[in-house]
C-alpha positions in Angstrom: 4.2 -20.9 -5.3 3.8 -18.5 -8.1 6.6 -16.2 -10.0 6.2 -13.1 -11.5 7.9 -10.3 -13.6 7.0 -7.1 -13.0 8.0 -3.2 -14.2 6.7 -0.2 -12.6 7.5 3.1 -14.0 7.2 6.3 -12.5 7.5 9.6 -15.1 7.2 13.0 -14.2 7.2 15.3 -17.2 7.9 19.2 -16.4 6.9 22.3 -18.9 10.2 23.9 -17.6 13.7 22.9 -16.0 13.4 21.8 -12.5 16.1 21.5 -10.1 17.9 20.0 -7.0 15.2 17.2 -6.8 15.2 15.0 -3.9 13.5 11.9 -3.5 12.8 8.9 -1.3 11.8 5.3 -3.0 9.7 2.0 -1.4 10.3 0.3 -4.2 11.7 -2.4 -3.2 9.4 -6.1 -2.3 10.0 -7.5 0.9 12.0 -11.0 1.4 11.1 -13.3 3.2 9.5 -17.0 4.4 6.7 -16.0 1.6 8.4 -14.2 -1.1 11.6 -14.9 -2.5 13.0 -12.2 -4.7 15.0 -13.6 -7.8 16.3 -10.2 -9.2 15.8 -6.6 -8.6 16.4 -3.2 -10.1 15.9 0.1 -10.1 16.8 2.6 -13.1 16.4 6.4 -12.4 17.1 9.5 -15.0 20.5 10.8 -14.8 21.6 7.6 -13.3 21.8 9.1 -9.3 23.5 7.3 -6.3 20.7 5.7 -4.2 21.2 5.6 -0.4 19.3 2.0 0.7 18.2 2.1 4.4 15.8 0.2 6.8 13.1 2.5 8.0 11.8 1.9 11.6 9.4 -0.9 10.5 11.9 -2.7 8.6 11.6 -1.6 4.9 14.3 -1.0 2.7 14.2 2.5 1.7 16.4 4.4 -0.8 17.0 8.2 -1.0 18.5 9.9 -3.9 19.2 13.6 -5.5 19.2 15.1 -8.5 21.3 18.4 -8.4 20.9 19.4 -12.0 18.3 20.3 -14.4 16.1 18.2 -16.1 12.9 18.4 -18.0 11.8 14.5 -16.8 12.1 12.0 -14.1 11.8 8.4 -14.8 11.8 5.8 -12.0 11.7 2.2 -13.1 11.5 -0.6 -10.8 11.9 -4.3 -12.4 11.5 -7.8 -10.8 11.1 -11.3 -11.2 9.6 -12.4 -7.5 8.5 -15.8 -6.2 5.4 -15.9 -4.0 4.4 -18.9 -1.9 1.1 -20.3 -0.6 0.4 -19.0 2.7 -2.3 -21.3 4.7 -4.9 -19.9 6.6 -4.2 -20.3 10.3 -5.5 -23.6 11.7 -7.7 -21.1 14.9 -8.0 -23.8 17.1 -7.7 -21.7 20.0 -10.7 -20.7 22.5 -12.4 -17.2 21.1 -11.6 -15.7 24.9 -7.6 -17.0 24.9 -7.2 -15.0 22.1 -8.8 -12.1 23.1 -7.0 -12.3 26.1 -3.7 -12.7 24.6 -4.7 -9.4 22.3 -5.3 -7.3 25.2 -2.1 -7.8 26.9 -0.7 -6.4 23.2 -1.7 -2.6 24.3 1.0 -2.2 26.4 3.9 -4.1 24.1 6.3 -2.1 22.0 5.9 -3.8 18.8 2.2 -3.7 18.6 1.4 0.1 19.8 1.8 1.7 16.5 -0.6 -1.0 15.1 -2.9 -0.4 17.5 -3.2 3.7 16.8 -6.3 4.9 15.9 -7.2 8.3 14.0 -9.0 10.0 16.4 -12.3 11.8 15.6 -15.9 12.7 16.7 -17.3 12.0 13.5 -17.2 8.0 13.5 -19.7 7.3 16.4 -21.6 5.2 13.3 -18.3 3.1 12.6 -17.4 2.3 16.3 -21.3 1.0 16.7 -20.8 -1.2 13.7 -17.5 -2.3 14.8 -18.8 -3.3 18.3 -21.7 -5.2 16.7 -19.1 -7.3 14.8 -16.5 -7.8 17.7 -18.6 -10.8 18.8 -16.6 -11.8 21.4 -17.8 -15.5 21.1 -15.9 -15.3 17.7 -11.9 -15.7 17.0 -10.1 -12.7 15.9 -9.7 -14.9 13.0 -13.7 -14.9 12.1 -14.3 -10.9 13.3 -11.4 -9.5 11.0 -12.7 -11.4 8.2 -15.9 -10.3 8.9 -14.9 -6.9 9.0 -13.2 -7.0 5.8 -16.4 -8.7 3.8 -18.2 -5.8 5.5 -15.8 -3.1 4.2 -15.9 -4.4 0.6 -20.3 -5.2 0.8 -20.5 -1.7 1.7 -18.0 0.5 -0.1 -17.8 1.4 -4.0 -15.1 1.0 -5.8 -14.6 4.4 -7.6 -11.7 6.7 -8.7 -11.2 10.3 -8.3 -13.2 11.0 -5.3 -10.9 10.8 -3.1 -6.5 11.3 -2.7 -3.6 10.9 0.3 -5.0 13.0 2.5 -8.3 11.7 3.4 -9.5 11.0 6.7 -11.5 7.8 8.0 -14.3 9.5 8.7 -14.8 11.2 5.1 -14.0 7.9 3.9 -16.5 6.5 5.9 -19.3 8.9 5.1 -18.6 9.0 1.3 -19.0 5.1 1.6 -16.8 5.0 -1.6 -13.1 5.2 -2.9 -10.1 3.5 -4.1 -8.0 0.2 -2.3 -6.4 2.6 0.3 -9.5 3.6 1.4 -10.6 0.5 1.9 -7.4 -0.4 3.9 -7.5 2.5 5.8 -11.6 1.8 7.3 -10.9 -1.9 7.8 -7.6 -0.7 9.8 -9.6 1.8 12.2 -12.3 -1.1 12.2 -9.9 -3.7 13.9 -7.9 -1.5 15.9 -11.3 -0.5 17.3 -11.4 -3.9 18.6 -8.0 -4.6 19.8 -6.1 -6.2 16.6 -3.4 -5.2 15.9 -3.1 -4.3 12.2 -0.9 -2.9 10.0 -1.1 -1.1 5.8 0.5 -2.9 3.6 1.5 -1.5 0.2 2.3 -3.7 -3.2 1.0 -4.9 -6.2 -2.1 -7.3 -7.3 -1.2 -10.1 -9.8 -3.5 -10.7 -12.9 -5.0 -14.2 -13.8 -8.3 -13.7 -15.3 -8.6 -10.1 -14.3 -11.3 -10.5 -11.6 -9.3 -8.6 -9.4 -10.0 -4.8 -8.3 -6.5 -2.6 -8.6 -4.5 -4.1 -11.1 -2.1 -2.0 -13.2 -1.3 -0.2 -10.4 -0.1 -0.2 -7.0 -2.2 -1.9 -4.4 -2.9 -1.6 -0.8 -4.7 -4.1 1.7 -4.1 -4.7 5.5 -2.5 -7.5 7.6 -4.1 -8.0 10.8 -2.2 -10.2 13.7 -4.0 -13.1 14.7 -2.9 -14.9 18.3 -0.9 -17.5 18.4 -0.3 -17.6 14.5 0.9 -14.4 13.5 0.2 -11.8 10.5 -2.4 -12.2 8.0 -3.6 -10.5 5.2 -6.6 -9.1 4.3 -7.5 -7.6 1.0 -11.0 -5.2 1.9 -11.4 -4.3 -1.8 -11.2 -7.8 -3.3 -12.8 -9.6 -0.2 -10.6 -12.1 0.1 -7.6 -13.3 1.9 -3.9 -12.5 0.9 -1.6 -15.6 -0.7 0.4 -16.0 -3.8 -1.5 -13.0 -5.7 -0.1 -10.2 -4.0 3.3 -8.9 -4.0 4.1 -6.9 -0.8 6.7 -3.6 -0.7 6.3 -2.4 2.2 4.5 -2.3 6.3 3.3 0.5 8.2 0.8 2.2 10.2 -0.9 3.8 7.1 -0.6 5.2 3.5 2.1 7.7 4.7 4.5 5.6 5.8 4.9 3.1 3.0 4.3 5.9 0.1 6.2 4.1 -2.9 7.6 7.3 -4.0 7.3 10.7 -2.9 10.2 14.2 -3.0 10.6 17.5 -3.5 12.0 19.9 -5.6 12.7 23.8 -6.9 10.7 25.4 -9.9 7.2 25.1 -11.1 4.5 23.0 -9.8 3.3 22.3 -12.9 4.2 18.6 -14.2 2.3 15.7 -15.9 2.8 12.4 -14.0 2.2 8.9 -15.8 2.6 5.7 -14.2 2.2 2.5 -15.5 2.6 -1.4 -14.0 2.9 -4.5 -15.8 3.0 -7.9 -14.0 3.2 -11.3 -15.8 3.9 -14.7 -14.8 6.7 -17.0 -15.7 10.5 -17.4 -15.9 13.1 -14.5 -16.1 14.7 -13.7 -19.2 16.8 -11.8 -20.7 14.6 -9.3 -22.4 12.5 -6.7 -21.3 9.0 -7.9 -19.0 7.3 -5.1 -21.1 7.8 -2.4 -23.5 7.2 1.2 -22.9 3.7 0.9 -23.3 1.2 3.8 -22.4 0.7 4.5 -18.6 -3.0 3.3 -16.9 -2.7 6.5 -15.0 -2.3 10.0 -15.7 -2.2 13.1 -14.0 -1.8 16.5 -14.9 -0.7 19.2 -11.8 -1.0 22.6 -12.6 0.8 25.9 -10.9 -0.4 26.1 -7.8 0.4 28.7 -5.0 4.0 28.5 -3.2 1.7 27.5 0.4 1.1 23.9 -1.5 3.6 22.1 -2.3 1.6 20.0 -4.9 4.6 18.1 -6.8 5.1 16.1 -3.5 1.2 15.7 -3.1 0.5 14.6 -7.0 3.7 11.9 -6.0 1.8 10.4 -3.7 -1.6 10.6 -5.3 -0.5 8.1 -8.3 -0.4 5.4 -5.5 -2.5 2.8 -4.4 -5.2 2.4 -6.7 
């Protein structure tokens, strides 16, 4: 098992007054067999009530307003969380049990929304690749791993090309993008096949820095496997999900585990700077780090009253 401390701050800074700002947070890391969390908090401007619910996949979720004015939002979310080991499942099952077993899953309640695919007439090149590397002779085990090494052999790491609201299939043309991208082919990819899978949201932790998508928030998918249950897969780092991720939140995609997104009445224009910090070790009593200067930064300017672009640029700052 592994503990860390980490702070993520969220800062919206505004050329003019907004108002009545409204707000919904997934800030807050799951608990569970596999990740104990030691202590949590969240700090907002102007000190709001939050309202903490469970959404309809189970993550806790917390609403909160802002009536009055204000010139800045800050949303800081500190935590000192212990993640344990999980072992790679022992697959000792025949390839066609399992398959078996997955196709009875299209008509169960609490697989369906894993098993939704995005539909379009422009991915006739992914569905062939995905059929070529559904061997059914091979576990779901071996083909989602083998969809994920394909995902991160094919695909370029690169910023800026692409936001929130891109589909598969211009993901999948462009061949490039950021780790939601790379979760959101690898998810079309295995629900193609029949496996159930599921986004997750959270954070990568740094050792030696040879992980893609630190210093932000990170994304990566957890596919079910019969007979053992969820796994993670991380596409952009090709590897398989342990004690080096730190998970928020479970969905069907990007959209439903958004970290932070709102709304609110005035200008468009902001600047937006987020910054993560995650170390290892012990809690203490002081800060896990100072206010040191964001790894991302963007700057919104007025845009027409059809676009409601504060509420887009809150969700581009995700997933990295």
């Amino acid at each position: 098992m592994t503990r860390y401390q980490l702070k993520h701050i969220t800062r919206y800074l505004y050329p003019s007054p907004v108002r009545e700002s409204i707000n919904q947070i997934m800030l807050y890391p799951i608990e569970d067999a596999l990740q104990d969390v030691k202590r949590h908090e969240i700090t907002i401007s102007h000190q709001p009530a939050i309202e903490i619910f469970s959404d309809y996949f189970g993550n806790r979720t917390g609403i909160f307003s802002i009536p009055q004015p204000l010139s800045e939002l800050q949303i800081q979310s500190t935590a000192d969380v212990v993640v344990h080991e999980s072992l790679l499942p022992a697959d000792d099952q025949a390839a066609s049990k399992q398959w078996s077993e997955l196709r009875a899953f299209g008509s169960l309640a609490s697989y369906i929304d894993f098993l939704w695919q995005e539909k379009s007439d422009r991915l006739d090149d992914l569905v062939a690749i995905t059929k070529d590397l559904a061997d059914p002779a091979k576990t779901p085990l071996t083909v989602a791993k083998d969809m994920s090494g394909f995902v991160y052999r094919h695909f370029e790491y690169k910023k800026g090309i692409t936001d929130t609201e891109t589909g598969v299939h211009e993901i999948w043309s462009m061949r490039a993008g950021v780790c939601q991208d790379f979760a959101h082919v690898l998810l079309a990819m295995l629900r193609l096949c029949g496996i159930p899978a599921r986004y997750v949201s959270g954070y990568i932790c740094p050792k030696n820095h040879e992980f893609r998508g630190e210093g932000a928030t990170h994304a990566w998918v957890e596919a079910f496997i019969p007979f053992e249950g969820w796994l993670g897969l991380d596409p952009t780092n090709n590897c398989i999900v342990s004690d080096r991720h730190i998970r928020l939140a479970v969905g069907r995609n990007f959209s439903d585990v958004t970290p932070v997104k709102g709304t609110y009445k005035g200008s468009s224009e902001h600047r937006l700077e987020v910054g993560v910090e995650i170390i290892n070790g012990h809690s203490s009593d002081r800060p896990v780090i100072s206010d040191a200067p964001p790894v991302i930064t963007y700057q919104a300017h007025q845009a027409s009253q059809s676009e409601n672009s504060y509420r887009r640029a809150m969700e581009m700052q995700q997933q990295q």
